[in-house]
C-alpha positions as CSV (number, residue, x, y, z in Angstrom):
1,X,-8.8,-25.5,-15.5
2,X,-7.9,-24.1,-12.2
3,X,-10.2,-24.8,-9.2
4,X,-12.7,-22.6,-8.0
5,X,-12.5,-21.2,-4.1
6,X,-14.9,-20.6,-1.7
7,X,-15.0,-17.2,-0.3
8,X,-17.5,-15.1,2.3
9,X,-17.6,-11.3,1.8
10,X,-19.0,-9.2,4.6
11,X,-21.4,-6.1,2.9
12,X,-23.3,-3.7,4.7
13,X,-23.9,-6.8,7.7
14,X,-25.2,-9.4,5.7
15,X,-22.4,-12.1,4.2
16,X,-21.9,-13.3,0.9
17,X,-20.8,-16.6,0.0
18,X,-18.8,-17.0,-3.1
19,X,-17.6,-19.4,-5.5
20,X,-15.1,-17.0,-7.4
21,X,-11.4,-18.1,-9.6
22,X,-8.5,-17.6,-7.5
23,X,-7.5,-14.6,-9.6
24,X,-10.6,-13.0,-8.9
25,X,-9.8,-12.9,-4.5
26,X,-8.1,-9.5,-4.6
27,X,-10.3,-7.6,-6.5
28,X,-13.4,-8.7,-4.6
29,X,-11.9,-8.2,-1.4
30,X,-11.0,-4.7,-2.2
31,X,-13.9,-4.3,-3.7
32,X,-15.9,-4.9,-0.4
33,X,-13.8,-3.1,2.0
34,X,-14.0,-0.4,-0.6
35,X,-17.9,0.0,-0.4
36,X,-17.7,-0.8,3.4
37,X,-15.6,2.5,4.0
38,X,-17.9,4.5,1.6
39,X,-20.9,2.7,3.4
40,X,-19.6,4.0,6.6
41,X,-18.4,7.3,5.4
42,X,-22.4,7.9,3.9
43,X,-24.2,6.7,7.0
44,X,-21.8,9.3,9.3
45,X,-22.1,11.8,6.5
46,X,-26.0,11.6,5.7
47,X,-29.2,11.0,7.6
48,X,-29.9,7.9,6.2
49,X,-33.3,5.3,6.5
50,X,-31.7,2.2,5.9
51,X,-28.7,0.0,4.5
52,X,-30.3,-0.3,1.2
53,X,-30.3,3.7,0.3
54,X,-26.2,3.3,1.4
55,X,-25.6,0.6,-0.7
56,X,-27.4,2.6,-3.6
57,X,-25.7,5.9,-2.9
58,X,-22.2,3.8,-2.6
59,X,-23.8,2.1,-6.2
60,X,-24.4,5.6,-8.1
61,X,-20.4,6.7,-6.3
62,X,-18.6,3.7,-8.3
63,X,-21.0,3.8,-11.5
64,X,-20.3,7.1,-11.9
65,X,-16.7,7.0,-11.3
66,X,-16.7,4.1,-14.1
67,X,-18.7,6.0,-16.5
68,X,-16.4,9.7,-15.8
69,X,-13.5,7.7,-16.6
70,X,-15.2,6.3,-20.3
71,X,-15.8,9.6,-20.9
72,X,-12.6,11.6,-20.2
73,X,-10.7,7.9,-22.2
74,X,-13.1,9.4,-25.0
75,X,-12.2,12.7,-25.0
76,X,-8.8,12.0,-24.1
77,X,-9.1,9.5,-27.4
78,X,-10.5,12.5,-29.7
79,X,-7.7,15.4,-28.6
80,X,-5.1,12.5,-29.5
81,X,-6.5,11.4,-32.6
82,X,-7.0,15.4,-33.3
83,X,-2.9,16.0,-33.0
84,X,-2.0,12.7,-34.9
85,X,-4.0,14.2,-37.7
86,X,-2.8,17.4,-37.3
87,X,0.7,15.9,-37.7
88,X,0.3,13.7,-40.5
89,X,-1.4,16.9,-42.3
90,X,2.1,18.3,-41.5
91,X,4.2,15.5,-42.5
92,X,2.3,15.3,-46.1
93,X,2.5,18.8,-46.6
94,X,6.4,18.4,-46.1
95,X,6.5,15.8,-47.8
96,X,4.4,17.5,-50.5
97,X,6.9,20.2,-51.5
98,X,10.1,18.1,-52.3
């Protein structure tokens, strides 16, 4: 079992301290500099109250993102399944005259 490391991650001024797997430092450290630069695009963008409605606005950005790209796998899924079918159909009706 590999040994656990201690990280901080700085997000919207407060910091986080982390017990994380090695293997997951990259991701969570481009994950954070990630919603800092939307954080910092939203408050210059946007008359904003507080860091908690930039944090939710950079929240809804990346959920979103997640659950546009489940969707377009799905229909990407369907419009492939949808030509295999269409040429099997094709293969067996070939197949189907000899």
């Amino acid at each position: 079992m590999s040994e656990k490391l201690k990280i901080k991650l700085s997000i919207a001024d407060r910091v986080y301290p982390l017990t994380i797997d090695p293997s997951q430092e990259e991701g969570l450290r481009k994950a954070a500099k990630n919603i800092e630069q939307l954080a910092k695009k939203f408050e210059q963008s946007y008359a904003v109250r507080d860091k908690q409605d930039v944090l939710a606005m950079c929240a809804l950005q990346f959920a979103s993102k997640i659950e546009q790209k489940g969707i377009d796998q799905k229909e990407g899924s369907k419009e492939a399944e949808e030509r295999l079918k269409a040429l099997s159909d094709l293969v067996n009706s070939k197949l189907a005259i000899k």
